[in-house]
N, C-alpha and C positions, 0 to 999 in steps of 0.2 A: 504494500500500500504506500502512495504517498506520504512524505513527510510534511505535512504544510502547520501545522504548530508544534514546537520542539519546547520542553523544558529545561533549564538549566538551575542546579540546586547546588546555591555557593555559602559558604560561611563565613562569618564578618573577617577572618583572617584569609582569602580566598586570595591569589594574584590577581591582577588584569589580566596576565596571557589565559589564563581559563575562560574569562568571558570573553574575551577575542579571539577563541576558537571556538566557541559558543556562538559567536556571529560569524565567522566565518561561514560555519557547517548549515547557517541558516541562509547564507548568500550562496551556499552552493545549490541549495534547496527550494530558492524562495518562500522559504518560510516567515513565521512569525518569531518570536523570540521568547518566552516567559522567562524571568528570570526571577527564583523564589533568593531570596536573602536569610538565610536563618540561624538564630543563636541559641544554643541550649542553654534554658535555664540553671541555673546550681541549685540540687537538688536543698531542703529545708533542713538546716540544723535538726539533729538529733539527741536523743541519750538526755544527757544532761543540759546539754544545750540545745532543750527542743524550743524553748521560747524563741519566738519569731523576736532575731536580734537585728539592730541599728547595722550591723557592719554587715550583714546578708542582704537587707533591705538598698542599702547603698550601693553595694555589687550589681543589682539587679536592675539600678537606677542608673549606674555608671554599663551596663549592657546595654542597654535599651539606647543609650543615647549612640554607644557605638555602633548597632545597628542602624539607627537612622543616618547615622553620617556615613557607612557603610554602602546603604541603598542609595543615599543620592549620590555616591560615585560612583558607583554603577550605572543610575541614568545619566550622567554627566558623560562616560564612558561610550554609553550605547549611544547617544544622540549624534559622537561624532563617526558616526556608523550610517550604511544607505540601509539599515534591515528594520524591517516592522518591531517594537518591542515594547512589554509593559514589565513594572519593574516593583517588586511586593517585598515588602521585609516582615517575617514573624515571629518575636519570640515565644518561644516554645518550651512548654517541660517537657522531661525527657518520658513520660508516660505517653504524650499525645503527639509529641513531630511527626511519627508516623504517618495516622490519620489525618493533620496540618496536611500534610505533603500528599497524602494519596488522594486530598481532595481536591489539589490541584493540579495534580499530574492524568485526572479524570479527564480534561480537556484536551489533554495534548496526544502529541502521537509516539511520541520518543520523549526521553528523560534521559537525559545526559550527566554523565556522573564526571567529572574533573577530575585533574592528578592529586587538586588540595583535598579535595573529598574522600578519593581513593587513602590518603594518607591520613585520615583521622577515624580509626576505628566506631567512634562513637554514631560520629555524622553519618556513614558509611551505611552503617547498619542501620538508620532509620531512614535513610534513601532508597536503600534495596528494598525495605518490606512497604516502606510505602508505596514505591512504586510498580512492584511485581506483584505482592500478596493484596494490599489495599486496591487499587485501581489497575492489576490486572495488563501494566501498560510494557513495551517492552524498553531494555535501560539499553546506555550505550557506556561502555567503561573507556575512559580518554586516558591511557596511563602517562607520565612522564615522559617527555623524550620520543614521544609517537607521532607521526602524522596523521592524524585521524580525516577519514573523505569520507561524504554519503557517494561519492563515485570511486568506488573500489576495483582495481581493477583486475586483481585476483581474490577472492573469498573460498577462503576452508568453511565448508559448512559440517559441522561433529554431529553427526548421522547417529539414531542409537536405534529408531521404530517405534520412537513413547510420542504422545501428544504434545509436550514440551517442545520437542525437536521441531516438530511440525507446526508447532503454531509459530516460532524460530524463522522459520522457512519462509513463512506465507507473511510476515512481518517485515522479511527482506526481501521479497520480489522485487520490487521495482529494485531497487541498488543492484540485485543480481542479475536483472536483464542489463543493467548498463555496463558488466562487468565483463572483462575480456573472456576469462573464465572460471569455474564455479567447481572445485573439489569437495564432491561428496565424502566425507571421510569417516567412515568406519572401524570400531578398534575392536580384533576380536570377532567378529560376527556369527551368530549361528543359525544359520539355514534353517529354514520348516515354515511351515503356513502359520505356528503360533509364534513367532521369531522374528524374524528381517525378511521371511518370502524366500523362494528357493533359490535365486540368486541377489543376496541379501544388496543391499541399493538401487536393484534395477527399478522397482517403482515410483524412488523419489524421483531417481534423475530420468525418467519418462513424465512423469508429473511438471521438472524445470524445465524441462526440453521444450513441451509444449508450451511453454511461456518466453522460447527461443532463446534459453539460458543453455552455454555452450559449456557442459556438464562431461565434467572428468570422477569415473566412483572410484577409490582408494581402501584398499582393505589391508587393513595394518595389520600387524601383529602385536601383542604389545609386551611379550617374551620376559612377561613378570615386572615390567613399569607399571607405575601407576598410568590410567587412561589419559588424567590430565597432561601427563609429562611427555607423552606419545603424540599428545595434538599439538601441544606446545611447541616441539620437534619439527613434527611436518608443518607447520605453521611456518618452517624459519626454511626447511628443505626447499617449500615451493614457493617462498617468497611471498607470502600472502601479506593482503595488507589488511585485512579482518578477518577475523573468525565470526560464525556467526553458531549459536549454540542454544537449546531448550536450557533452561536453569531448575535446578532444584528436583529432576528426575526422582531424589527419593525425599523425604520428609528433610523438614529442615533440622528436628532434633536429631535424627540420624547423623547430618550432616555436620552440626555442632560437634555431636560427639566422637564419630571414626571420619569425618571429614570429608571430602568426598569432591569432584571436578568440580561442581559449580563454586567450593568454599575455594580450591586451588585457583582457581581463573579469577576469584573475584580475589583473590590475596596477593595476586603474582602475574596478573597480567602484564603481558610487553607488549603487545600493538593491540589496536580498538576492539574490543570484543563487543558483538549486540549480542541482546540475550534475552528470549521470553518465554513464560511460563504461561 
């Protein structure tokens, strides 16, 4: 599908080159721009010092103002930009950023996560759930030191047969028709009609083909790697300039606890990864 409204979700400590690749990717796009500002509140003294104190109260008040001088260099930033853009600051406790963010990322088509984002665990993680588990939308991870395009001109797509994958896919159509070409990539695969099909990728890539997407399927081994460290690999073998991948194929507390690709990609990404659930 089309990308014609994109969000970008920055925290008061964010660079300018994140929003300037944030408008970028919206001039590549013609899209619109949102761009959420948001500051985690400090959660409320406890224990003994559960009275709501003067020097919490002040922290909260010395946030709030750096937020706002925050947002408006942001619009000050965006204006001298040609891209459509509206520009929102929220402080947020760390209970509800989530739902904050997944009720804005309800309007757009993509959510765009930065390298400062990617680098703050906290923020991170109420970017991902709002954006994938709350509103359902798909993210784009920007790592450091990446060239991130909506015009990719090779894409590793990590093929598994789950719904994840697939709704992955159908999320990046359009970037995938404009791509030179499009590796199906597979780790492992096991054949049979309850499986991958009897020659495990040939449906997807009859499925891109017909959307005139110039589809290569690749069937790994993964010879005792982890799967993430396998895509990771042929991601750099065939020069790919995104991976595109389903996220969270199994529960997130599984994933919490023995880990799992989508927590490796999101922890260790090196070039742009999309990603939808």
């Amino acid at each position: 599908m089309p990308f014609k409204t994109i969000l970008t979700v920055t925290g008061v400590d964010s660079p300018d080159s994140d929003l300037q690749t944030a408008a970028d990717l919206c001039g590549q796009a013609g899209a619109h721009l949102s761009v959420l500002v948001i500051a985690l509140a400090p959660p409320p003294p406890i224990g003994e010092y559960a009275t709501v104190s003067t020097i919490w109260l002040e922290q909260r008040d010395r946030d709030r103002e750096k937020l706002e001088a925050c947002a408006n260099h942001a619009r000050g930033t965006m204006s001298r930009t040609d891209v459509s853009f509206a520009v929102d600051g929220i402080y947020a406790e760390a209970g509800t950023a989530d739902r904050e963010i997944g009720d804005r990322a309800l309007y757009t088509d993509l959510v765009l996560v930065g390298s400062r984002v990617l680098g703050n665990a906290d923020l991170k993680r109420q970017v991902i759930n709002g954006s994938l588990f709350q509103a359902m939308r798909p993210i784009m991870l920007i790592p450091t030191d990446s060239k991130p395009s909506l015009r990719p001109k090779r894409v590793l797509l990590a093929w598994d047969s789950r719904a994840e994958a697939a709704r992955a896919a159908r999320e990046a159509l359009e970037l995938m028709t404009k791509a030179t070409s499009v590796h199906v990539t597979l780790v492992d695969p096991e054949a049979g009609p309850a499986k991958s099909g009897e020659e495990p990728g040939a449906d997807v890539a009859a499925y891109l083909a017909r959307h005139g997407i110039n589809v290569t399927v690749d069937q790994l081994p993964s010879a005792g790697r982890p799967v993430a460290r396998v895509l990771q690999q042929h991601a750099v073998d065939i020069s790919a300039d995104m991976i595109v991948m389903g996220a969270y194929g199994h529960s997130r507390v599984r994933e919490l606890i023995f880990g799992g690709v989508t927590k490796t990609m999101l922890d260790e990404a090196a070039i742009p990864i999309l990603m939808a659930r």
